[in-house]
N, C-alpha and C positions, 0 to 999 in steps of 0.2 A: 266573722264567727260562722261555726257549720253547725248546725242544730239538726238534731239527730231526734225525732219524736217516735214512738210507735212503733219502731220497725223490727219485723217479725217476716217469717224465714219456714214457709213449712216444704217438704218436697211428698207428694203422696199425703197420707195420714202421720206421714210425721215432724216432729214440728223440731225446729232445729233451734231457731232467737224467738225469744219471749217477746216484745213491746218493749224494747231497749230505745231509754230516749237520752240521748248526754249534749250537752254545747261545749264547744270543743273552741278556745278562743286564739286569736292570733297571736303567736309567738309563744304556746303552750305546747308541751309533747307531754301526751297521755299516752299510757300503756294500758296494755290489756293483757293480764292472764290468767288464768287457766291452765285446766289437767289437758290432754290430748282429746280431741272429741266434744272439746265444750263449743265449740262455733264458732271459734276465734278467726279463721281464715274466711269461713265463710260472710260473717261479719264486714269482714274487712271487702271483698268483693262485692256483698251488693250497695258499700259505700262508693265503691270506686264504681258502681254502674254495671260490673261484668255478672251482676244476679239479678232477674228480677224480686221482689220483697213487697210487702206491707207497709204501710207506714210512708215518713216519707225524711229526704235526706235535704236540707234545703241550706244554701250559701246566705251570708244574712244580706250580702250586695246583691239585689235585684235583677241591677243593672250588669252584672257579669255573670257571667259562666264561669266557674273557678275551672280550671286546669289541675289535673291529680295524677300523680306518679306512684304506681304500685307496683311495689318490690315482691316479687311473688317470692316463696320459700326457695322453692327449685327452679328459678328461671330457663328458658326454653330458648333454643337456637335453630334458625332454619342451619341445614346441613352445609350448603356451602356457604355463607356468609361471613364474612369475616370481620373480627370486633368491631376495623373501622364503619366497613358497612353498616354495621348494627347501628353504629352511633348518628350515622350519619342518616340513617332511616328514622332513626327518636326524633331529630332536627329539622328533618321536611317537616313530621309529623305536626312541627310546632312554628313552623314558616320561621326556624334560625337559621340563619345563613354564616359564612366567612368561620366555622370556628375551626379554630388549631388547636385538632386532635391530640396532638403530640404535647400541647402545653397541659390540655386540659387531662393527660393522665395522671390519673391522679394515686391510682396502685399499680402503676409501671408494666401493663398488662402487654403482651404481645399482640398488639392489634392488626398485625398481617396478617397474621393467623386466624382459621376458623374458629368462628367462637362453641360451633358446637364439640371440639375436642379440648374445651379447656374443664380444668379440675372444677368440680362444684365452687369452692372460695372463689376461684376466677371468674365465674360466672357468676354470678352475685354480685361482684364487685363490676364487672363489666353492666350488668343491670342497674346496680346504684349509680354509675357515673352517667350514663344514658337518663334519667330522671331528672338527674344535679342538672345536664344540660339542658336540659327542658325548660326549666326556671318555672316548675308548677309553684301554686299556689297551697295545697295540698300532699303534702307526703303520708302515703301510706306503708310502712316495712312491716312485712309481715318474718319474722326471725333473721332479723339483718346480721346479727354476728354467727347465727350461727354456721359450722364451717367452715368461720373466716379465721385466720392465722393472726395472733396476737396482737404483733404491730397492727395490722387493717381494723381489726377491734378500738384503738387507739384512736384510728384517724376517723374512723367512721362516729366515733362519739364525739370527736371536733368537729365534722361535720354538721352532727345535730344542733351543738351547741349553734354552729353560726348559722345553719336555716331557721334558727330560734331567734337569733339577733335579726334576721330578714323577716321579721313579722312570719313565717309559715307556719300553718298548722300542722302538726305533725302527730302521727298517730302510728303505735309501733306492739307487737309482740315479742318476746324472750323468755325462754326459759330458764336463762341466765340472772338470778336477781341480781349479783351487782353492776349487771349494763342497766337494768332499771331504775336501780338507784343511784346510779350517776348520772342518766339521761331527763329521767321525769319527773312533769312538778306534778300528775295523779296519778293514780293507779285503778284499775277499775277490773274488780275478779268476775271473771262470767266462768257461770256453773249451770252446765245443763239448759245453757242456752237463754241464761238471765244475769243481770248484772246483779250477782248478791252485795256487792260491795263497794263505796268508792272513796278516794280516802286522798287526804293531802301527804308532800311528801316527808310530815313528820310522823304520819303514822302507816308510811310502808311497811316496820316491822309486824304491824295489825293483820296485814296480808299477807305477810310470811309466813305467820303462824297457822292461821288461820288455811292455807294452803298444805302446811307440812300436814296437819289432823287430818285433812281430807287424802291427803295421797299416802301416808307413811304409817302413822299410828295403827287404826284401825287392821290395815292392808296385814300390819308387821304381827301384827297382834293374829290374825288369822292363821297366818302363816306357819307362827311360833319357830325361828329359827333355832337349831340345836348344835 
């Protein structure tokens, strides 16, 4: 279990997460969303360690250090590197040895090639497989379909499904709600940098709604199209 208490996110005098506390259980994938600007990335970084924060993030085994793989939105490539290299940098990272690159592709990526000349989908997907090999404990995707080409939508939510079957925790954003509601058993709406809502997954449509007022209604109604 990852148990999440208190944690709160200011930079300067402004304060980004409220005292956001959730437990997050093995073999559970929880979503998180939100409008643009609610915290939702940032969230996700000071779980992964790359923020400092308030609060505190704690694995409920004692005895381990969980290992966490975080799918940044726009994943980043040193300039000459190439995907194998990439991969093969995730894998020292994690003292794996002997693996066959070539089995383990798994969206048929051009891995001679530099990774930083691959299209946004390619990269994404070149950063998801680099995690998969890692064998973390913890998955964090911060907009994992988005940008990615149909079929890879497809495979990427069998993925989840089977890090699900692997006991992993897994924690994800989309703006997409039906990768939401094919991938997660919660949902949890942060607005303005608190969790207003959280909800099992027969009352996703709660959160639909409930999101459509906050971005569509009021916005449309200002607006008054003619």
């Amino acid at each position: 279990m990852l148990r999440i208490e208190k944690l709160s996110k200011s930079f300067g005098k402004k304060t980004l997460l409220q005292s956001i506390s959730l437990q997050l259980k093995s073999g559970e994938v929880h979503g998180i969303v939100g409008e643009n600007g609610a915290g939702k990335t940032t969230f996700f970084k000071c779980i992964a360690q790359l923020e400092s924060h308030q609060g505190s993030v704690v694995f409920s085994d004692a005895s381990q250090t969980p290992s966490i793989g975080f799918l940044e939105t726009n994943p980043q490539f040193l300039s000459k590197m190439t995907g194998k290299e990439y991969l093969q940098l995730l894998c020292n990272a994690r003292n794996i040895n002997a693996v066959n690159f070539d089995d383990s592709n798994l969206f048929d990526l051009p891995l001679q090639q530099y990774a930083s000349t691959y299209s946004t989908g390619m990269k994404k997907k070149l950063a998801l497989t680099g995690i998969l090999l890692q064998q973390n404990d913890i998955f964090i995707l911060d907009e994992p379909f988005n940008g990615v080409d149909i079929q890879s939508n497809i495979l990427i939510k069998e993925i989840i499904k089977k890090l699900q079957e692997k006991g992993k925790i897994i924690l994800l954003s989309s703006h997409i709600f039906t990768t939401l509601q094919d991938t997660c058993d919660f949902l949890h709406y942060l607005k303005a940098g608190k969790i207003e809502k959280s909800v099992e997954k027969e009352k996703f449509p709660f959160i639909e709604e409930l999101m459509k007022d906050a971005a569509l209604h009021n916005k449309l109604q200002k607006f008054n199209i003619k």
